[in-house]
C-alpha positions as CSV (number, residue, x, y, z in Angstrom):
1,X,129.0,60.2,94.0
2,X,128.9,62.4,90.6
3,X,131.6,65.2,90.0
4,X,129.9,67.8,88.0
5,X,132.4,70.1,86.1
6,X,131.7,73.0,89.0
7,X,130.3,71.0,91.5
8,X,130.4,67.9,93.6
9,X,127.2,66.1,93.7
10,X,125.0,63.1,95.5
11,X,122.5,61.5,94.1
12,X,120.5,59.2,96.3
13,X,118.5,56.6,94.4
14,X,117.1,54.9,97.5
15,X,114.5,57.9,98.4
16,X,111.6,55.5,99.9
17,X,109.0,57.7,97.5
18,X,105.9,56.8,95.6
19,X,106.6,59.8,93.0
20,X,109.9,60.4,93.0
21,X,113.0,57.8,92.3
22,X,116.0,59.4,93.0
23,X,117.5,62.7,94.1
24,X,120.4,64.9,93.4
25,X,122.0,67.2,95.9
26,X,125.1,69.7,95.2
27,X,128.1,69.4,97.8
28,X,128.9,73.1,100.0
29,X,132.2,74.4,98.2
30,X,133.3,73.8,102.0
31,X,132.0,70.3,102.7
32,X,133.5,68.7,99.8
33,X,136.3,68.0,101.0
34,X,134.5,65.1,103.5
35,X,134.8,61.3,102.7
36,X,132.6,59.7,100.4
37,X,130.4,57.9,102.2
38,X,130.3,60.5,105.1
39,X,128.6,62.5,102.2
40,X,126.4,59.7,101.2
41,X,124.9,58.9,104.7
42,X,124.3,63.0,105.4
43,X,122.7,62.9,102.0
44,X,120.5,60.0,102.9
45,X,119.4,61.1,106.1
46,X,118.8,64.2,105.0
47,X,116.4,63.1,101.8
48,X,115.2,60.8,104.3
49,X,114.0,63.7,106.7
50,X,112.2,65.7,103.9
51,X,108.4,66.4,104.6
52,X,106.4,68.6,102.2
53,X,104.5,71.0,104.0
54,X,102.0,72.9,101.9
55,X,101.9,76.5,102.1
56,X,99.0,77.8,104.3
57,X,96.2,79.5,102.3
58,X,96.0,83.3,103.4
59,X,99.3,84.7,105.0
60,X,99.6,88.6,104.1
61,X,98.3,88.4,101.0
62,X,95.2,87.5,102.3
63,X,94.7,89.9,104.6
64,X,96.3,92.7,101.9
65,X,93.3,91.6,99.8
66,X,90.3,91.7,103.0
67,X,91.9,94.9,103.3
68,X,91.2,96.3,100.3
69,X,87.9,94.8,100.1
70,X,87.0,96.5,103.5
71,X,88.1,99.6,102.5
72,X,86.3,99.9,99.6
73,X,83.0,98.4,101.0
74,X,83.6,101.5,103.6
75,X,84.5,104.2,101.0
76,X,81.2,102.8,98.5
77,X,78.9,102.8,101.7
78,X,80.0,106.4,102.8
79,X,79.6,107.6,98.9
80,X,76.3,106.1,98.4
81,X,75.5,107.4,102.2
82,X,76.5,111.0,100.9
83,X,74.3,111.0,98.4
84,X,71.2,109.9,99.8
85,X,71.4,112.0,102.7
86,X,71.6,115.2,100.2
């Protein structure tokens, strides 16, 4: 365990990755006051629990955008509409 000059961190080394070698976790103010190795194994098993989950295309920014693409298909087609029927 590292003792930074504001906070207590772990650094696990052992991270069973092919692209990354170790990592470095900051202690809760109100945790640090644990044992050692208590810290250790929560930091390991919590490393070890890590899955990346990449972020869904789309969400609302998605639909903000089909949105706007709607709407304007609409507002062009009743334009152009306009002026052909006149």
């Amino acid at each position: 365990m590292l003792k930074g000059v504001n906070k207590q961190v772990v650094e696990v080394v052992e991270v069973d990755n092919e692209f990354f070698e170790r990592a470095i976790l900051f202690v809760k103010a109100e945790k640090q006051q644990h044992e050692e190795e208590t810290l250790r194994e929560n930091a390991r098993r919590y490393v070890g629990s890590l899955r990346w989950k990449p972020r869904r295309p789309g969400g609302w920014r998605l639909w903000a955008l089909r949105l706007v693409q709607w709407g304007s298909a609409v507002g062009l087609g009743t334009l152009l509409g306009a002026i052909l029927i006149k």
